[in-house]
C-alpha positions in Angstrom: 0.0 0.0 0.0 1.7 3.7 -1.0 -0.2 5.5 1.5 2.3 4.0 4.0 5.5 5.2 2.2 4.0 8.7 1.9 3.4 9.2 6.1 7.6 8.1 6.0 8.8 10.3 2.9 7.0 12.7 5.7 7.9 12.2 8.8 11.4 11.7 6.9 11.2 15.1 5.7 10.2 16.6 9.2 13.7 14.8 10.8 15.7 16.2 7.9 14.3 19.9 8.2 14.7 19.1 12.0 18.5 18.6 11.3 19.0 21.4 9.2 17.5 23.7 11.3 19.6 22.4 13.9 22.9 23.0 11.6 21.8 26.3 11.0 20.8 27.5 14.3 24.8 25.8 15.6 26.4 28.1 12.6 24.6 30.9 13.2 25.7 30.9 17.2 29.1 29.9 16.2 29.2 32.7 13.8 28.2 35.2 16.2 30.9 33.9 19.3 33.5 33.4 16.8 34.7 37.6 15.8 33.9 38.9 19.7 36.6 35.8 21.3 39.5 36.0 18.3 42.3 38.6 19.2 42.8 41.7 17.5 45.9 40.6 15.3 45.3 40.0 11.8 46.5 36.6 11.1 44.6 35.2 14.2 41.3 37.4 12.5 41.7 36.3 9.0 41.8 32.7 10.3 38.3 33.1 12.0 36.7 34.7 9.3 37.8 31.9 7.0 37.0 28.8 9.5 33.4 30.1 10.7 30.1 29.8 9.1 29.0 32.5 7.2 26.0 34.3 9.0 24.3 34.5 5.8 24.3 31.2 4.6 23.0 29.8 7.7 20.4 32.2 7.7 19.0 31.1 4.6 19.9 27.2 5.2 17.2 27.5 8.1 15.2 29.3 6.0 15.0 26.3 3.8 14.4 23.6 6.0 11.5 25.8 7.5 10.5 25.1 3.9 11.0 21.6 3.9 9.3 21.4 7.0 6.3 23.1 5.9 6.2 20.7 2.9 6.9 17.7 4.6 3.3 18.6 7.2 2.0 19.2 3.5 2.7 15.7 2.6 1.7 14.0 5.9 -2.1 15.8 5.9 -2.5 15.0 2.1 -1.5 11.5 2.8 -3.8 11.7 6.2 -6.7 13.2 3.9 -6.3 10.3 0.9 -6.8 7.4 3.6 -9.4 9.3 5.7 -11.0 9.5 2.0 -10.4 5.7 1.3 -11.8 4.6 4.8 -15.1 6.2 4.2 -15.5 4.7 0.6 -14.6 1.3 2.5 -17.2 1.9 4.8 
């Protein structure tokens, strides 16, 4: 039956936007720590702007697994809707 594999692909969704939100939230806070501990010289500077996460791109990483999220509750009530829909033709 595919209605099974479609509640997964969401709930699989939902763990994956979980874990990018996650990422993102981890970048963003590592982003933000990172330029008020470095020192003031310029080597020690240049190294931390290289080796943490770019504000931005985290940003709009959790922007997109908000997305993902919101399609992966798409796919679970449209799955939820299609056997609510098959039960009462059943019945």
């Amino acid at each position: 039956m595919q209605i099974q594999s479609a509640f997964a692909a969401g709930v699989q969704g939902l763990q994956a936007a979980q874990s990018g939100l996650t990422q993102a939230t981890v970048d963003v806070a590592q982003a933000s720590v990172s330029p008020a501990s470095s020192t003031s010289t310029d080597t020690s500077s240049a190294v931390a702007s290289v080796s943490s996460p770019d504000t931005t791109n985290a940003l709009v990483s959790a922007m997109a697994s908000e997305r993902q999220g919101e399609a992966s509750v798409n796919v679970l009530q449209r799955a939820s809707d299609t056997l609510g829909s098959i039960i009462d033709i059943e019945v």
